[in-house]
N, C-alpha and C positions, 0 to 999 in steps of 0.2 A: 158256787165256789167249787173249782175242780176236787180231788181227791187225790188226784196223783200231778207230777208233770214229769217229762222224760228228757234227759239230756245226755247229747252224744257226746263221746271222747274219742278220739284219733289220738293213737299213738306212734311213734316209730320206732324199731329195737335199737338203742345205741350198742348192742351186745346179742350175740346168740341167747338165745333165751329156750330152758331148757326145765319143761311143766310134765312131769313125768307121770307114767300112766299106773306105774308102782308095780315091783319087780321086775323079772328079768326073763326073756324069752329067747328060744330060739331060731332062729332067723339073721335079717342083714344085718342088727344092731341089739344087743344086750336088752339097752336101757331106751325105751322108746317114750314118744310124747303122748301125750294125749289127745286124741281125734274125735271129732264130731262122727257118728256109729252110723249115720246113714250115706253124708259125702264124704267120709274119709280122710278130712282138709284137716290140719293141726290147729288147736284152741285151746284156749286158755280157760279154765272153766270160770264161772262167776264164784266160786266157793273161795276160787287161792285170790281173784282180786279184793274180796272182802275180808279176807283174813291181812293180806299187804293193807288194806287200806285202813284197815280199823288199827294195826302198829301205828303206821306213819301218822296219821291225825292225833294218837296220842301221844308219841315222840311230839310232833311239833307244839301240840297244848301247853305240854310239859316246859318245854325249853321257852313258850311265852309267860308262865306262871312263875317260872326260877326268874327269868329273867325282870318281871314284875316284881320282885319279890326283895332282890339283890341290894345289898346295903343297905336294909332297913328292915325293922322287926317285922317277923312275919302276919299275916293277917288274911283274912279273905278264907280260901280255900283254904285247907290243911293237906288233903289227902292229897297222892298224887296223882297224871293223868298217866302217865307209863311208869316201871309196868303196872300198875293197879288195875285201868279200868280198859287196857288194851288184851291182857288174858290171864291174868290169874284168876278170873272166875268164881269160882265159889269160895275161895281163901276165904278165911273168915277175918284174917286181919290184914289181907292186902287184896281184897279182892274189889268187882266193881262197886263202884258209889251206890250205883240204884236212881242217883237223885235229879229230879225234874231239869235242872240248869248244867247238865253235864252234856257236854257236846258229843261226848264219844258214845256212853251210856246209852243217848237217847236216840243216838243216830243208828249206829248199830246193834241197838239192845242189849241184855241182858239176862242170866237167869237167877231163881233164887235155891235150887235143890229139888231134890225130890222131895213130892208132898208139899211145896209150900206152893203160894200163889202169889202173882203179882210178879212174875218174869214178863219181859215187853222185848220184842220181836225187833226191832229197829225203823226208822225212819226210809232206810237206804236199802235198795236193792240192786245188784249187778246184775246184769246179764255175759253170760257167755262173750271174751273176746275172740273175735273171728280175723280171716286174712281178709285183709282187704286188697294191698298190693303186696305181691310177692315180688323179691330180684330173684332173676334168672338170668345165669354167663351166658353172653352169646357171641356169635363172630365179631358183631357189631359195639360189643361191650355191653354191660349189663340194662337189663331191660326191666321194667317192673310190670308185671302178668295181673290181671284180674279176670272176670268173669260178670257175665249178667249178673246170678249168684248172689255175689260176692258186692257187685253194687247196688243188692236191694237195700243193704243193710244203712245206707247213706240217703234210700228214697230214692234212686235211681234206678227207671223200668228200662230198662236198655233192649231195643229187637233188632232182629237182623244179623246176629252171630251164629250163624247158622253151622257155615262149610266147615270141615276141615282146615281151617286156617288161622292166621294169627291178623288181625287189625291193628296196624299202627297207625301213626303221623301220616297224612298225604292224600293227594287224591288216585295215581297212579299207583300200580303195585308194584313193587320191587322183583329183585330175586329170592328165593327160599331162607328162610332164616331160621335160625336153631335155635328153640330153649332148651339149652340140656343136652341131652341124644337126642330128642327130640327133633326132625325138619318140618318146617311146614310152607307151606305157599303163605304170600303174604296179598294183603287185601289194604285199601284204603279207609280210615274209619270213618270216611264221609258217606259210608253206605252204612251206618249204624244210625237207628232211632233211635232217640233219645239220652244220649251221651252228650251228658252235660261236663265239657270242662268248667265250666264257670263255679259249677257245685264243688270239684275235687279243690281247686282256686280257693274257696271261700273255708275251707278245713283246714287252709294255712298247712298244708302240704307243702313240705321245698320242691324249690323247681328243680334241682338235680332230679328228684323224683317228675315231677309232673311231664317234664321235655323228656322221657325215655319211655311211656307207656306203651302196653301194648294187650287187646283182648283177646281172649281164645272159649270159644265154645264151654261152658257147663262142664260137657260130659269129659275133656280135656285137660279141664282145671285141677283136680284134684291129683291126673298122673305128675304134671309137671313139677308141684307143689313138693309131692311125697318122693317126688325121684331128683328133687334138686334142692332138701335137706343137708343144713352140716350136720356133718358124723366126726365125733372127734374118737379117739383111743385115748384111755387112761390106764394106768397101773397102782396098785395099792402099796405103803411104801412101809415095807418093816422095822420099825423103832430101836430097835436094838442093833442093824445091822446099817439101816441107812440105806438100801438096795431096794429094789423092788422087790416085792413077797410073790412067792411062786406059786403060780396059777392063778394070777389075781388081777389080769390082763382084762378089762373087758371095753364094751363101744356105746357111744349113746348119741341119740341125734337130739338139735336143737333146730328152732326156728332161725334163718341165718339174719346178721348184720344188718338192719337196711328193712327189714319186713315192716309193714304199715298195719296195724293192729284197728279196730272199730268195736266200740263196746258202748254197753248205754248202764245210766244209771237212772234209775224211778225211783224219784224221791214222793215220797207220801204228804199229803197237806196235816203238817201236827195241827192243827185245829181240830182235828174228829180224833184225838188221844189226850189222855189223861195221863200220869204214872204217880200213885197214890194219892189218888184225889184232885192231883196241885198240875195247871196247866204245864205244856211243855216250854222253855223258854224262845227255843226256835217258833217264829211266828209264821213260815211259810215255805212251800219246796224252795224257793231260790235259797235260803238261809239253810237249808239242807243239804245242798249243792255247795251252797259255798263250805262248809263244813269239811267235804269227802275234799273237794280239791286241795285242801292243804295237804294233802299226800303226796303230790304231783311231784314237787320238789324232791324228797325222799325216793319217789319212783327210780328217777333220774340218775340218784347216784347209790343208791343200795339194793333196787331191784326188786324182780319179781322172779320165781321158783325157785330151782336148782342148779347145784354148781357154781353157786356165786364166787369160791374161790378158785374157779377155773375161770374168771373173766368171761362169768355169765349174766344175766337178766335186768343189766339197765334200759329202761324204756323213756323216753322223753314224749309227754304229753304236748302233742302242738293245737289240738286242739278243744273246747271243751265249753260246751253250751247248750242253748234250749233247743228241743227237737219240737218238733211236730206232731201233735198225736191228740187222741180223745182228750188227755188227762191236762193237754198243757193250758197254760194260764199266763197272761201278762203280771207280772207280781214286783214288787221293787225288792232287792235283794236285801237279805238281814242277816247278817253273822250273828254268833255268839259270841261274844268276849266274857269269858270266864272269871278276870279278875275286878268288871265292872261292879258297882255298887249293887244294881239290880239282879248283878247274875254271882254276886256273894252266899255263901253260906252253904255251897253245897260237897260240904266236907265229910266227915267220916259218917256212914250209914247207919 
């Protein structure tokens, strides 16, 4: 029996999305993102998708357990799933369950304080979301840019991206095409190994996106990325006068519109965990899986980072399934339903 299995997620930004690196520098933009410290590419770290995802699955729990609940005396659980077991933490009167049949608790863990024993780590682990297509303006109208890179993260060994140049659509080359300031010669991507469209196809990627592709060398990817960033300007707004407050002008960039996100979650097999003795209710990674994607929804329309009320950080999940890897395992999928007889009783700690 495996121990772990891994499952990808594809996402697309319905929204600049804007995952800050925390304060402010000087240079082209104030308020900058966060980057990967060796390619320089902007990501999302796994830290803020586990903090969004452990909200959202409780949000959603919540609104299934009210809604189980509604016009008729209450029963079953007592405590709530948000906010209780989404972050208030060590409350002592509103804080996590603790308890074996709690989906949120057991997925993303827990603590109990300093000096005590018996905190559990979670079920779920994210990995870093990375670029996987980038839109870049061109003469030609927006194009979406990847990289070898950038398609390992899909299982895709892509050779052949050698030159100085951009691979598109075709077998012939065209004229010079711009990402950005950027010119570059262009090339047919029938001179590329291993470029599987059929893989980018099967991630339920839209074709707006898939009919506009286009590859450029590694060591390429990262200028085009970081030099064809939105940069918006904001100002801070003083309460008493209703005006802008003076000197309070500053800039920040986000990932733009249209960006194609790839991130994996490793859900652990709860058969090798305990929490206080008493098994986990979740009977296997698919049931784990299925758990975190109840966030998906919420992604969609509440977001991920900052600046949410500048009409930032919506992400629509298109895609969301079993990967490939040491850990995975064929398994039949098992939710938790919290309000079931079997998964009753796990109310105040």
């Amino acid at each position: 029996m495996a121990g772990y299995q891994k499952f990808l997620q594809v996402g697309v930004a319905l929204d600049p999305i804007h995952v800050g690196a925390g304060g402010a520098q000087i240079g082209r933009v104030d308020l900058t993102i966060v980057r990967d410290p060796v390619t320089q590419v902007p990501k999302i770290p796994g830290s803020s998708l586990a903090g969004v995802y452990r909200t959202y699955v409780a949000m959603a729990y919540e609104e299934d357990r009210q809604a189980s609940q509604s016009g008729q005396q209450s029963q079953g659980r007592q405590k709530p799933f948000y906010p209780d077991c989404a972050g208030l933490g060590l409350d002592q009167n509103r804080g996590h369950c603790r308890q074996p049949d709690c989906p949120v608790c057991t997925v993303f863990g827990f603590a109990r304080g300093a000096g005590q024993e018996g905190g559990f780590a979670g079920l779920a682990a994210f990995t870093d979301a990375h670029v996987l297509l980038f839109p870049v303006p061109t003469r030609k109208g927006p194009m979406w840019v990847t990289a070898p890179m950038a398609l390992k993260a899909i299982g895709l060994t892509v050779n052949g991206v050698n030159d100085n140049a951009v691979y598109v659509p075709g077998k012939d080359p065209d004229s010079p095409l711009n990402l950005g300031w950027l010119l570059l010669e262009t090339r047919g991507d029938n001179q590329i190994d291993g470029y599987d469209k059929e893989k980018l196809k099967s991630l339920k990627i839209p074709d707006s996106i898939q009919n506009r592709l286009a590859l450029v060398p590694d060591h390429l990817f990262a200028h085009i990325v970081n030099s064809n960033l939105e940069v918006r300007t904001s100002v801070s707004i003083n309460p008493e006068t209703g005006a802008a407050e003076e000197g309070a002008l500053f800039s920040y960039e986000a990932l733009p519109r249209g960006t194609v996100l790839v991130w994996e979650i490793i859900a652990k097999n709860p058969a090798y965990f305990q929490i206080s003795g008493q098994r986990i209710a979740i009977s296997n990674p698919e049931g784990v899986h299925d758990v975190t994607k109840k966030a998906h929804p919420y992604l969609e329309h509440l977001g991920i980072g900052g600046m949410g009320t500048r009409g930032m950080g919506r992400v629509k999940v298109v895609y969301s399934g079993s990967d490939s890897g040491p850990g995975a395992q064929q398994s039949q999928a098992q939710s938790v339903n919290p309000t079931s007889p079997a998964n009753q009783g796990g109310g105040q700690p």
